[in-house]
C-alpha positions in Angstrom: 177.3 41.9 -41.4 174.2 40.9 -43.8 175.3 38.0 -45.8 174.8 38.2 -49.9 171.1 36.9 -50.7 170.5 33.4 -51.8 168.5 31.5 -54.3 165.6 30.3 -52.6 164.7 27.0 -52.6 162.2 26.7 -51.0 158.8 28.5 -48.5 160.7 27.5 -45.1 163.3 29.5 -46.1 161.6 33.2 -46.2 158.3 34.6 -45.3 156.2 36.6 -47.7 154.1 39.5 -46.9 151.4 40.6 -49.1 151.2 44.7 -49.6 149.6 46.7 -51.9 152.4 47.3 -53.9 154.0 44.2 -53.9 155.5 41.7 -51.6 157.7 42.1 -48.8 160.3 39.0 -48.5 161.9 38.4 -45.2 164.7 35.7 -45.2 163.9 33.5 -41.9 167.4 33.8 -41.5 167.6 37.5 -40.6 171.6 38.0 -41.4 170.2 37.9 -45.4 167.7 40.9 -44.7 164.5 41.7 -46.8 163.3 42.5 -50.2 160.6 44.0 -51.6 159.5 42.8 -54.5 157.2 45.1 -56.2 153.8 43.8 -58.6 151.2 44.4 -59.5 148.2 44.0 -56.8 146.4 41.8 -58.8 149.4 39.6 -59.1 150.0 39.9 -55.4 145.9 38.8 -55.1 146.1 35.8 -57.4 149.7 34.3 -57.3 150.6 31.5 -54.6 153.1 31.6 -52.3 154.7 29.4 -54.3 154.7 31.2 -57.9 155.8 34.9 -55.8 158.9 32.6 -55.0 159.3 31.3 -58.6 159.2 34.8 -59.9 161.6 36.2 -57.5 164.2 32.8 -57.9 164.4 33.7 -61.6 165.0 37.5 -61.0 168.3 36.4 -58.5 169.1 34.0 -61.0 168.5 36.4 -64.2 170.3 39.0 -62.3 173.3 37.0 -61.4 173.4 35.4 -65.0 173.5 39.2 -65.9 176.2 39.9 -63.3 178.4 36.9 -64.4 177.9 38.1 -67.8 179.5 42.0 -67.2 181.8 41.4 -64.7 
């Protein structure tokens, strides 16, 4: 059963793959599964490792603001 996706903390916790399209996040923990994260490729050129998991820690924390919000 795939557990409910966390905030990420921090880079030893996933693995980010680079694509055309976007990024492709794989929890190192596979239980949690993957997410692609879709951007712009120059975005996916020019942003670090660690600002690709800034952006996606505030989209889980916008969305579950969001969720919390409109239950």
């Amino acid at each position: 059963m795939k557990k409910v996706r966390p905030i990420v903390s921090n880079l030893e916790e996933i693995i980010i793959n680079r694509q055309s399209d976007g990024v492709i996040i794989e929890y190192v923990d596979s239980d949690y599964g993957t997410t692609h994260l879709q951007m712009p490729l120059k975005a996916v050129r020019e942003l670090s490792d660690e600002e690709i998991m800034a952006f996606y820690n505030a989209k889980l924390k916008e969305r579950t603001k969001h969720a919390a919000a409109n239950p």
